[in-house]
Every structure is written in C-alpha cells, then in structure tokens.
N, C-alpha and C positions, 0 to 999 in steps of 0.2 A: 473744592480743594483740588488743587493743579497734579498731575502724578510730574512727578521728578525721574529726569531723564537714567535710564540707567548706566553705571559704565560699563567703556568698552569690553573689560574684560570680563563681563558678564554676560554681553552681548554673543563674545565669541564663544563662551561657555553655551552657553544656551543654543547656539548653532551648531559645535562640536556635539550635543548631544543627541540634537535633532537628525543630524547624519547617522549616528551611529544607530540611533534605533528606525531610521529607513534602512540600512542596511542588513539587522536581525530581522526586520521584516523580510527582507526580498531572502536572502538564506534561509526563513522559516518556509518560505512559500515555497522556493526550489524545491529543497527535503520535501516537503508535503508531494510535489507534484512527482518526483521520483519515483514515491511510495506506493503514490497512486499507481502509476507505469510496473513496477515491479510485480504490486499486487494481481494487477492485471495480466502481466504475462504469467505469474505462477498459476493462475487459476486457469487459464488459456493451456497451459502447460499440462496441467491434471486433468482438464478435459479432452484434449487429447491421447493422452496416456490412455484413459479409461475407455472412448472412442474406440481405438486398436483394439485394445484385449477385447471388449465388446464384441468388434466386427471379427475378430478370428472364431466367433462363435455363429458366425453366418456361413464357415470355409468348413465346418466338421462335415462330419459324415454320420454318426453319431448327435440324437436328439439330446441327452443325458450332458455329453460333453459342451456342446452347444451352448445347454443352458448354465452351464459353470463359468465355461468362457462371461457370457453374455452378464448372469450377478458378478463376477467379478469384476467384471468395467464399472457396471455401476457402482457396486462400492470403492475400484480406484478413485473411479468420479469425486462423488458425492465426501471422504473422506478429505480426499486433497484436497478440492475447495474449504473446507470446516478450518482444516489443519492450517491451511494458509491468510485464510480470515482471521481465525484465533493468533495467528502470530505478527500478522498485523498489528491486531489489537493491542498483543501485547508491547511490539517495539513502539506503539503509540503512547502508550501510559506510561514507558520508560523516559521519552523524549520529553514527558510531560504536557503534551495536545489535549489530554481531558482528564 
C-alpha cells in the first residue's frame, strides 16, 4: 500500500509547527542557562558576604569577638547558599522543569 502524498497545506502546517517548538526549545534553554548564571552569582554572592564577616574576625583583638565574627560568616555562608538553592528550586517548579 502506496502512502498518498500529503497537501500542501498540511505540509506547511507541519513546518509552522516544527519552527515553533525549535523555538520554545531554544527560549527554554536560554531561561535555563540564566538561572543557571544567576544561581551562581547569588551563591558567589553569599559566599562572599559570609567570607568578610568571617575575616573581620581575624582584625579583633578580642578572642570572644573573633569567634562571633568568624560563626557568623559561616552561618551567612552556609544560609544564603540553602536560601538560594531553595529558591531555585522553587522558581523551577513554578516554570514547570520537574
């Protein structure tokens, strides 16, 4: 059994739709790679923050204060990174990626 040609306006349907979903493809991947870039500078960013407070505990003069300085970096640290992943997560599930 022969398949029968299709018409053309079927043809260009079928084209019109193949553009458009390479298109929500390449806009999906953009967004993705942004996220990726954003996520990374906030956590770059909390690291830093937490860094500073941290090393203002290497400038005291005082053992006591030093080490407040010094956990206080780390939980800026370790916080902002959480806080920034979680919100990740979340504008991920909103977008609907998983």
């Amino acid at each position: 059994m022969s398949r029968m040609a299709r018409p053309a306006w079927v043809e260009a349907e079928y084209d019109r739709i193949g553009r458009e979903r390479e298109q929500a493809g390449r806009d999906a991947e953009r967004e993705y790679r942004w996220e990726l870039v954003r996520v990374c500078a906030a956590m770059f960013g909390w690291m830093l923050v937490g860094s500073v407070t941290a090393g203002f505990g290497f400038r005291t003069h005082d053992a006591d204060t030093g080490m407040i300085y010094m956990y206080a970096g780390m939980v800026i640290n370790c916080a902002g990174v959480v806080w920034t992943i979680a919100r990740a997560y979340r504008r991920g599930e909103e977008r609907g990626d998983w």
